[in-house]
Structure formats: structure tokens, C-alpha cells
C-alpha positions in Angstrom: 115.8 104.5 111.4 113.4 107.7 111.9 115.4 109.5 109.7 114.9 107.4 106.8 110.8 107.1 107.1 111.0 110.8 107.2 111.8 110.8 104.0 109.0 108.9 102.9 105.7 109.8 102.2 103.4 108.5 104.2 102.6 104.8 104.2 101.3 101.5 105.4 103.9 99.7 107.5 103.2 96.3 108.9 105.2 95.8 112.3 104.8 92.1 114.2 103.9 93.0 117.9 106.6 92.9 120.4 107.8 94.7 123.4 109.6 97.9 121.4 106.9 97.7 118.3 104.5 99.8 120.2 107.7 102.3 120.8 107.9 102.1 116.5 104.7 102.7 115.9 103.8 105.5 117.8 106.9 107.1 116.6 105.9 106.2 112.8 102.2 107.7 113.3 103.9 110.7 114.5 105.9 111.2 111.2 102.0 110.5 109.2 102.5 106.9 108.4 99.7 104.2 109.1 101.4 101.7 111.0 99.3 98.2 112.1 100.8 95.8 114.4 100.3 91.8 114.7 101.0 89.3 116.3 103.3 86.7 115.3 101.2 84.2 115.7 99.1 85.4 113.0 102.2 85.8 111.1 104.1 82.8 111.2 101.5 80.8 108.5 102.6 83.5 105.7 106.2 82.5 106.0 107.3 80.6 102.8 110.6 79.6 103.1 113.3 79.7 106.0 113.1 81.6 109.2 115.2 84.7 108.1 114.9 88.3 108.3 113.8 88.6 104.7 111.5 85.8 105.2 110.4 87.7 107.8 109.5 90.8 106.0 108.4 89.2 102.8 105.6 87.7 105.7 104.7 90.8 107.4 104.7 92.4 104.1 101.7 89.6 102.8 100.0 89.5 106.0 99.7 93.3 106.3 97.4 93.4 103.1 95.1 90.6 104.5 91.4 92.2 105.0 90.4 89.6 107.5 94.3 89.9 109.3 93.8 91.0 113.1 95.8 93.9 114.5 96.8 95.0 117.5 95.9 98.3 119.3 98.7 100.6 119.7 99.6 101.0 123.6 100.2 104.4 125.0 103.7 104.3 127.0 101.4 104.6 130.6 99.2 102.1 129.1 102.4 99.7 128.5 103.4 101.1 132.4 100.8 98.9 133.9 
């Protein structure tokens, strides 16, 4: 997967918060991409259709873009140690 955001110029990408997102996203920032994470919770109501993984992204994708959407802060791996 690193290989192919390499290749991109930098962007926003919208990740929902998990246990490995926080792995993601620091890897991401590292390559110059802006990378927010959020919770699925906050998610979920931008879901239109059947729970699928391009449901999913089509979700992510809207909420990213939401000015009043709530992120999360991205953990450092000692951070996510304790």
C-alpha cells in the first residue's frame, strides 16, 4: 500500500480510527500526506446504502470534507504503549 501513496502527491486522506489507523497515518504523514482520523461513530450517519467496503469509503470520503467533523489526534507508538 506505501508504495502506491508514494506515487501521489500529497493529499487529504480520511482514515476511520482503529487500532492499526494510527500505524497508517503516521506512515502517510511521513510520505507528506495530510491524513485525519475519525471515529466511526461519527461516520456511520454518512453511510447511504449497505454496509460495504465501497460504502465505506464513499462515507469516509463525505465525512472527511465536513468542517464541523471531529478528528482524532494521531498517537505516537509509545503513546499507543500505555
Amino acid at each position: 500500500m506505501l508504495p502506491f501513496f508514494a506515487k501521489l502527491l500529497p493529499c487529504l486522506i480520511g482514515i476511520e480510527a482503529c487500532a492499526s489507523s494510527h500505524y497508517w497515518a503516521r506512515e502517510l504523514v511521513a510520505l507528506g500526506h495530510d491524513v485525519k482520523l475519525m471515529p466511526a461513530q461519527y461516520v456511520k450517519p454518512y453511510v447511504k446504502r449497505g454496509k460495504n467496503d465501497a460504502a465505506d469509503a464513499d462515507a469516509i470520503g463525505e465525512a472527511v470534507t465536513r468542517p464541523t467533523m471531529r478528528f482524532v489526534g494521531i498517537k505516537t507508538p509509545d503513546s499507543r504503549a500505555r
